[in-house]
BAKOLNU-928363 format. One record per atom (N, C-alpha, C): residue number from 0; residue in one letter; x, y, z. Coordinates in nm, 4 decimals, always signed. Atoms other than C-alpha are relative to their C-alpha. Layout:
# BAKOLNU-928363
<pt><num>NUM</num><residuo>A</residuo><x>X</x><y>Y</y><z>Z</z></pt>
...
END
This chain:
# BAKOLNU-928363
<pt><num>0</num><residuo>X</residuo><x>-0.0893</x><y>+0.0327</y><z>-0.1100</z></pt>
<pt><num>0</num><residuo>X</residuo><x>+10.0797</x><y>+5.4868</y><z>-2.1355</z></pt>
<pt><num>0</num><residuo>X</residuo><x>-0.0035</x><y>+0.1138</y><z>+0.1019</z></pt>
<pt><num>1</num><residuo>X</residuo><x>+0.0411</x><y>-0.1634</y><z>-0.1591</z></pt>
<pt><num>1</num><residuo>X</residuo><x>+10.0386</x><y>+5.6899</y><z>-1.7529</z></pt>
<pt><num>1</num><residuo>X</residuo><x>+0.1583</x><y>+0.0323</y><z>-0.0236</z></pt>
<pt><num>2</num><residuo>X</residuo><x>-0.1061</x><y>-0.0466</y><z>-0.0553</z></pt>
<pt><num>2</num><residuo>X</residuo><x>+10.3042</x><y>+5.9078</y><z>-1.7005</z></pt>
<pt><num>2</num><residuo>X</residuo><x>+0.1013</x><y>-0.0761</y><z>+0.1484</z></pt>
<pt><num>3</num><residuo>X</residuo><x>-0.0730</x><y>+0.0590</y><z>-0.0817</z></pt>
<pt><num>3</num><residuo>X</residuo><x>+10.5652</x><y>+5.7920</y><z>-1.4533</z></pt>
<pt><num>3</num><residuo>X</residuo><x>-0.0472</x><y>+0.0856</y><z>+0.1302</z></pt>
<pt><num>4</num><residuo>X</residuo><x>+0.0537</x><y>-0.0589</y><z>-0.0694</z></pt>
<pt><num>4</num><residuo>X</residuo><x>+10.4930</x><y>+5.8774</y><z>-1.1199</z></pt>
<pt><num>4</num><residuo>X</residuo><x>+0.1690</x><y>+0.0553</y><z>+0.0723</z></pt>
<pt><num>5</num><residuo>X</residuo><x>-0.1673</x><y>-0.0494</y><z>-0.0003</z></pt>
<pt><num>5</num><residuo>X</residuo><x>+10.7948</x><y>+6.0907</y><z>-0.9768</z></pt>
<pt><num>5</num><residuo>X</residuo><x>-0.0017</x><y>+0.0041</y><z>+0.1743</z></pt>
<pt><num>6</num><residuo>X</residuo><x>-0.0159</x><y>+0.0166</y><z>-0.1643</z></pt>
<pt><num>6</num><residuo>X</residuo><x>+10.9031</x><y>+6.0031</y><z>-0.5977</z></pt>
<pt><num>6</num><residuo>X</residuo><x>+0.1502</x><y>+0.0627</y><z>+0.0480</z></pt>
<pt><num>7</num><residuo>X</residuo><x>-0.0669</x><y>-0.1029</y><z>-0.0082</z></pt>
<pt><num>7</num><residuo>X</residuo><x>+11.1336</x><y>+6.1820</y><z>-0.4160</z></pt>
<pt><num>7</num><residuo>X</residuo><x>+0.1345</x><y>-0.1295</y><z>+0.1272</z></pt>
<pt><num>8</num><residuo>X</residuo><x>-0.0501</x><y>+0.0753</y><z>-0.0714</z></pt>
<pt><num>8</num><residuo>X</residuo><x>+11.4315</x><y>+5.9845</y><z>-0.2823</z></pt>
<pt><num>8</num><residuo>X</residuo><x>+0.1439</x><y>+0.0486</y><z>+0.0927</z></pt>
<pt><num>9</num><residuo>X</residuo><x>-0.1253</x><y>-0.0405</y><z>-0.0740</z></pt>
<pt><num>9</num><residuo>X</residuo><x>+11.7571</x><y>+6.0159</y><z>-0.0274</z></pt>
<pt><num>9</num><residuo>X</residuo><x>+0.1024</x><y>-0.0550</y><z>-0.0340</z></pt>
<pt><num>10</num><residuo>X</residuo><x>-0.0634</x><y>+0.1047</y><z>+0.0595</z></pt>
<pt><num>10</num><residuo>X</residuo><x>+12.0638</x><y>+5.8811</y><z>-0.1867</z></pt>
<pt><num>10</num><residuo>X</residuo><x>+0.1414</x><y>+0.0782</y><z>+0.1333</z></pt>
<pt><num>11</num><residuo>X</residuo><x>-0.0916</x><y>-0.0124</y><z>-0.0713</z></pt>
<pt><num>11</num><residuo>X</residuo><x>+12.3874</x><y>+5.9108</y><z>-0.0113</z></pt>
<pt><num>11</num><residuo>X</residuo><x>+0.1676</x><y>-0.0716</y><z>-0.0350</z></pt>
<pt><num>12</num><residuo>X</residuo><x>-0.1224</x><y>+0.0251</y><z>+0.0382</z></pt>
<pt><num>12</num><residuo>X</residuo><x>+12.7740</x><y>+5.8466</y><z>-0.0845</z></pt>
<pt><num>12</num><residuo>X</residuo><x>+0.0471</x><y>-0.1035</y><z>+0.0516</z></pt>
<pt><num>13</num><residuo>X</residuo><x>-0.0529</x><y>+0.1498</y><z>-0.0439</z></pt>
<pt><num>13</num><residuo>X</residuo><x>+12.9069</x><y>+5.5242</y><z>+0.0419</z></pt>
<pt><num>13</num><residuo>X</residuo><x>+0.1553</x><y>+0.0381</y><z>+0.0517</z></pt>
<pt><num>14</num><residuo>X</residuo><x>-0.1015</x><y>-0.0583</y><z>-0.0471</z></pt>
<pt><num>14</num><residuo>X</residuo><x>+13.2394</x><y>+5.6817</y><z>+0.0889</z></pt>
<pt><num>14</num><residuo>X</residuo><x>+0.0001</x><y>+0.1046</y><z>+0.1297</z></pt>
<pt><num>15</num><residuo>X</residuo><x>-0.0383</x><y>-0.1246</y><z>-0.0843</z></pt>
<pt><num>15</num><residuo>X</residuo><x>+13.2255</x><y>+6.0115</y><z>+0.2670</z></pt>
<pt><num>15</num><residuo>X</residuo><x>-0.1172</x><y>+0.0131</y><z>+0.0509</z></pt>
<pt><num>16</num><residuo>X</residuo><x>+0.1174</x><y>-0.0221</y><z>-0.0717</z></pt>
<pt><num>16</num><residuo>X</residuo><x>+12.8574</x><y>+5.9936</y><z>+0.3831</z></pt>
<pt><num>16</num><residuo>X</residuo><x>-0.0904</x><y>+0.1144</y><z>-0.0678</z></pt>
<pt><num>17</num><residuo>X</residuo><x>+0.0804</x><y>-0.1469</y><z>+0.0688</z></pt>
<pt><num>17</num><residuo>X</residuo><x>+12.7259</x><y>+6.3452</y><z>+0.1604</z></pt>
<pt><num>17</num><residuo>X</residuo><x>-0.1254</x><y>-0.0776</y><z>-0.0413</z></pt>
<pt><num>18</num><residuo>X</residuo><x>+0.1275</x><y>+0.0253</y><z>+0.0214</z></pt>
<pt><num>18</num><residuo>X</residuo><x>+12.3327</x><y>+6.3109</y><z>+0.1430</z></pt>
<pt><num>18</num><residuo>X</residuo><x>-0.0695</x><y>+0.1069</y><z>-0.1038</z></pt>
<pt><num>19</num><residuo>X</residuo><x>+0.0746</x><y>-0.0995</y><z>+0.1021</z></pt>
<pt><num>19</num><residuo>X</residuo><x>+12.1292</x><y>+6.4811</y><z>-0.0984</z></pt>
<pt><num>19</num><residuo>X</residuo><x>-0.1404</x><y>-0.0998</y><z>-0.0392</z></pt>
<pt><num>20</num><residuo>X</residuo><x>+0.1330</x><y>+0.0270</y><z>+0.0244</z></pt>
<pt><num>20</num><residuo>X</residuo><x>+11.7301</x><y>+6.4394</y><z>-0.1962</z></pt>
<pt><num>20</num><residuo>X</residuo><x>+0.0066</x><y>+0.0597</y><z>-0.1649</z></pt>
<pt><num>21</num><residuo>X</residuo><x>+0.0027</x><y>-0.0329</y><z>+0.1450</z></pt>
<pt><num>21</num><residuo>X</residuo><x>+11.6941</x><y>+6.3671</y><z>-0.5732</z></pt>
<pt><num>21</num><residuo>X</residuo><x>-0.1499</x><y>-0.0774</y><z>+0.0127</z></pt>
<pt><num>22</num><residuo>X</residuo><x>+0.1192</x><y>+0.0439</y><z>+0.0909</z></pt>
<pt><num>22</num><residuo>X</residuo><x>+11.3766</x><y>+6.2729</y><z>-0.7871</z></pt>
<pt><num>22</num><residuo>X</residuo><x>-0.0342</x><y>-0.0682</y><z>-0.0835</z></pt>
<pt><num>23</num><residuo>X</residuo><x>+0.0076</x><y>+0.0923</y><z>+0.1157</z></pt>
<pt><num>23</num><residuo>X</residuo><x>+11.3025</x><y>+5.9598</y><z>-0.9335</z></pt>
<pt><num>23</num><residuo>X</residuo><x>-0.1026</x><y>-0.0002</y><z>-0.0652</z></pt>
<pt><num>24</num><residuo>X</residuo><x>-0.1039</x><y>+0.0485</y><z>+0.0548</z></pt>
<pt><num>24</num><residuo>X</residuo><x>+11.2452</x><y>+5.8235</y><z>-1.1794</z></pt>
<pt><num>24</num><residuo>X</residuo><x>+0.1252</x><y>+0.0681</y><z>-0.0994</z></pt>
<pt><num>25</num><residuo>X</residuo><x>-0.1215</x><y>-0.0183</y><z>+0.0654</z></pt>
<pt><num>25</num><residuo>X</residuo><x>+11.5599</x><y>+5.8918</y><z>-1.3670</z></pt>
<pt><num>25</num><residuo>X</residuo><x>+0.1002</x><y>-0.1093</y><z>-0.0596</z></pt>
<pt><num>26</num><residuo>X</residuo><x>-0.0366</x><y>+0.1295</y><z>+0.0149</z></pt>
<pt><num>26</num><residuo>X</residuo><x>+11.8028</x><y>+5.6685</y><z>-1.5400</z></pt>
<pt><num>26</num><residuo>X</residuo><x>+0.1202</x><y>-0.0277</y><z>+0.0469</z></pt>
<pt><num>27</num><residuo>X</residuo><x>-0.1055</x><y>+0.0901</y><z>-0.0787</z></pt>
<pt><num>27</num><residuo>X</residuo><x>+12.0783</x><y>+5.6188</y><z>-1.3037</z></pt>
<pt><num>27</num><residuo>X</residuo><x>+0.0147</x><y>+0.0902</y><z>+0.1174</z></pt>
<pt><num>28</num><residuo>X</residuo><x>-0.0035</x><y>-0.0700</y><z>-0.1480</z></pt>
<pt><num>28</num><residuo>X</residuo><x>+12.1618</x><y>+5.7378</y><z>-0.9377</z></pt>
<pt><num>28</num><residuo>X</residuo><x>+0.1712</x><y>+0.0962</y><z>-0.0380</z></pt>
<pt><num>29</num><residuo>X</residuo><x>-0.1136</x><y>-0.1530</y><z>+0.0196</z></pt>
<pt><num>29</num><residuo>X</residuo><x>+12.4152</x><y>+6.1073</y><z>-0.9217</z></pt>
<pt><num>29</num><residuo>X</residuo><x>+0.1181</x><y>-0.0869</y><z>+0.0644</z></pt>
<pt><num>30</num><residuo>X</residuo><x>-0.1300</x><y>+0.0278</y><z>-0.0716</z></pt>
<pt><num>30</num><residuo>X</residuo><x>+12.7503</x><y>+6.0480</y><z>-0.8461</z></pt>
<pt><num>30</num><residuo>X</residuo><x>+0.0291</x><y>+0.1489</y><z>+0.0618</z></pt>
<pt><num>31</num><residuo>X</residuo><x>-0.0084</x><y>-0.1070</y><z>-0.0412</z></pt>
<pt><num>31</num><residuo>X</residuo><x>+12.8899</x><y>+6.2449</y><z>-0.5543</z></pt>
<pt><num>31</num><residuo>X</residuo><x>+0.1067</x><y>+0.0856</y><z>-0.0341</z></pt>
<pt><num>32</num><residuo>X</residuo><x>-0.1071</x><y>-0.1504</y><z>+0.0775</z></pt>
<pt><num>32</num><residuo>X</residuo><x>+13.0620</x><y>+6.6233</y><z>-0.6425</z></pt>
<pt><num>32</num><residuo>X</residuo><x>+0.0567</x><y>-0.0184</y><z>+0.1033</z></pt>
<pt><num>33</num><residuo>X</residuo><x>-0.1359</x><y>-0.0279</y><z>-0.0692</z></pt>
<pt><num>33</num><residuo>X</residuo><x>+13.3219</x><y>+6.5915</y><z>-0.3597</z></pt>
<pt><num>33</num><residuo>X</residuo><x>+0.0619</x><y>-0.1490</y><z>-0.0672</z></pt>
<pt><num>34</num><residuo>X</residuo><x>-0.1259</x><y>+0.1387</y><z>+0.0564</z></pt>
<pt><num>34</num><residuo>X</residuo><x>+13.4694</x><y>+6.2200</y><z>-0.4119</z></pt>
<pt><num>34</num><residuo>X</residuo><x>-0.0155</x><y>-0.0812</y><z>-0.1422</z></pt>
<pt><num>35</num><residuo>X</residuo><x>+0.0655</x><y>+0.0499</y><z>+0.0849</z></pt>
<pt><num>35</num><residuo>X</residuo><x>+13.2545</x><y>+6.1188</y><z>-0.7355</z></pt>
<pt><num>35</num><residuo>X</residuo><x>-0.0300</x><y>-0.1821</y><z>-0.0198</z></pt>
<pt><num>36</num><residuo>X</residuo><x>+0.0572</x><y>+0.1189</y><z>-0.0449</z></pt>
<pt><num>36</num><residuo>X</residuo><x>+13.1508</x><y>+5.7991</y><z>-0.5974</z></pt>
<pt><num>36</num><residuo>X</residuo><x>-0.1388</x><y>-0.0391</y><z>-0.0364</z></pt>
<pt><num>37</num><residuo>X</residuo><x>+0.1636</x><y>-0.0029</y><z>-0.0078</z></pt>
<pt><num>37</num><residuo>X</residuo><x>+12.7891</x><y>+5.6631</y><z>-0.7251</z></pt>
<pt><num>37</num><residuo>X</residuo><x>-0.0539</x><y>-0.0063</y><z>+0.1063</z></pt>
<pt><num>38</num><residuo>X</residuo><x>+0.0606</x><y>+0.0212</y><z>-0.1045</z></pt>
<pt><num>38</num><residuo>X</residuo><x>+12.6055</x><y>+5.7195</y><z>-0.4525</z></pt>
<pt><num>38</num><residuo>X</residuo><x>-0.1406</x><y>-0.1110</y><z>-0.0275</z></pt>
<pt><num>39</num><residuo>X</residuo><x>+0.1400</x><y>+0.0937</y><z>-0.0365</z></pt>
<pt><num>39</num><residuo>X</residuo><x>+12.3114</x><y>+5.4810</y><z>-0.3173</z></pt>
<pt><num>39</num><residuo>X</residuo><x>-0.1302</x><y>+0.0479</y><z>+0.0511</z></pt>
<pt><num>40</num><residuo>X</residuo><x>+0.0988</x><y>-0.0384</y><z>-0.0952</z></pt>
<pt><num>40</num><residuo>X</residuo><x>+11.9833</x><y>+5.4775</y><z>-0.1681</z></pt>
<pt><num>40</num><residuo>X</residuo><x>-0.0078</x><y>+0.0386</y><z>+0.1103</z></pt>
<pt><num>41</num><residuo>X</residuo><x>-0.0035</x><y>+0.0172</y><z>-0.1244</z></pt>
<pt><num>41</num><residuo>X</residuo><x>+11.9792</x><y>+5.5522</y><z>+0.1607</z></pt>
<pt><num>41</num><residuo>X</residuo><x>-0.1795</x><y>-0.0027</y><z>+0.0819</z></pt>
<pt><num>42</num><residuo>X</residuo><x>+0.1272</x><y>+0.0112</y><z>-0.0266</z></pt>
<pt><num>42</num><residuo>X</residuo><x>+11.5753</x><y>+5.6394</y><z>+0.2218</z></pt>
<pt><num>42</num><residuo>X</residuo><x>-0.1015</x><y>+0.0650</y><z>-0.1168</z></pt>
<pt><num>43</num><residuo>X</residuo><x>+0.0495</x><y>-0.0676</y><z>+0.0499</z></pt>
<pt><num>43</num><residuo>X</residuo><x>+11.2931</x><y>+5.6683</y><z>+0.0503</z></pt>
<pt><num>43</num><residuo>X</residuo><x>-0.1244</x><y>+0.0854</y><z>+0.0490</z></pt>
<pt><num>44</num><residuo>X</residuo><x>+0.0722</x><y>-0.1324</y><z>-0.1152</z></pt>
<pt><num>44</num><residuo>X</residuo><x>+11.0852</x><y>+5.9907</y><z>+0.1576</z></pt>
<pt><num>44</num><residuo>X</residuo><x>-0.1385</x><y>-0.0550</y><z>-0.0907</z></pt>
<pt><num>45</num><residuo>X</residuo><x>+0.1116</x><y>-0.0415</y><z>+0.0711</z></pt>
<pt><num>45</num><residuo>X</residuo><x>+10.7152</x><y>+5.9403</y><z>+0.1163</z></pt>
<pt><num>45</num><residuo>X</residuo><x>-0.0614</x><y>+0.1266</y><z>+0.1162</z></pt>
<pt><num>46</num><residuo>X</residuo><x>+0.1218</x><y>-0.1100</y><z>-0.1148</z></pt>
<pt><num>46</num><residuo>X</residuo><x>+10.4311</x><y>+6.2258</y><z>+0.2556</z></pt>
<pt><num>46</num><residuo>X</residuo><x>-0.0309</x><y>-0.0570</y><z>+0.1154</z></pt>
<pt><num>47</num><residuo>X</residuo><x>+0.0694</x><y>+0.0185</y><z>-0.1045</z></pt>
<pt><num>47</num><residuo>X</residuo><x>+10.3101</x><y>+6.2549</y><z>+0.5380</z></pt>
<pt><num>47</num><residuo>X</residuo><x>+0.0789</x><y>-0.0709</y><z>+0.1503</z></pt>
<pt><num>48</num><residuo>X</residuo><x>-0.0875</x><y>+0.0551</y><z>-0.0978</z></pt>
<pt><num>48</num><residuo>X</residuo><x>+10.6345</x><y>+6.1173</y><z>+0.7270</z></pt>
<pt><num>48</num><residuo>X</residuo><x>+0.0538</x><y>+0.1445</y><z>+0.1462</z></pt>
<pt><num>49</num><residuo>X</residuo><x>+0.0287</x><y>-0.0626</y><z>-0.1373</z></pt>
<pt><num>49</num><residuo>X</residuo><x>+10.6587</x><y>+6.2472</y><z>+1.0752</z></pt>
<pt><num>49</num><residuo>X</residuo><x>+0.1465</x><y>-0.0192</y><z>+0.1307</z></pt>
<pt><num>50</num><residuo>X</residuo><x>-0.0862</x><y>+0.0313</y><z>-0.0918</z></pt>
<pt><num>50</num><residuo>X</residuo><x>+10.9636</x><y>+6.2309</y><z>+1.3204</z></pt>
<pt><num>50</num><residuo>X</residuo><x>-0.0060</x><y>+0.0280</y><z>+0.1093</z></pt>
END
């Protein structure tokens, strides 16, 4: 079996807006340290992205 491939994602609080860049996979999305809300997806970052 391949190893998992590990992508790097933007999740974000649904409440208060706090963003943070975690590393999937994993088995569930962080809840946030100010309101402890599960946070969501908000983007996912691949390479080579350009603004």
């Amino acid at each position: 079996m391949e190893p998992a491939k590990k992508e790097s994602v933007e999740v974000i609080c649904p409440r208060c807006r706090y963003t943070q860049i975690v590393t999937l996979p994993m088995d569930d999305l962080p809840r946030c340290p100010q309101c402890k809300t599960r946070m969501s997806i908000s983007e996912l970052l691949d390479e080579g992205k350009s603004y």
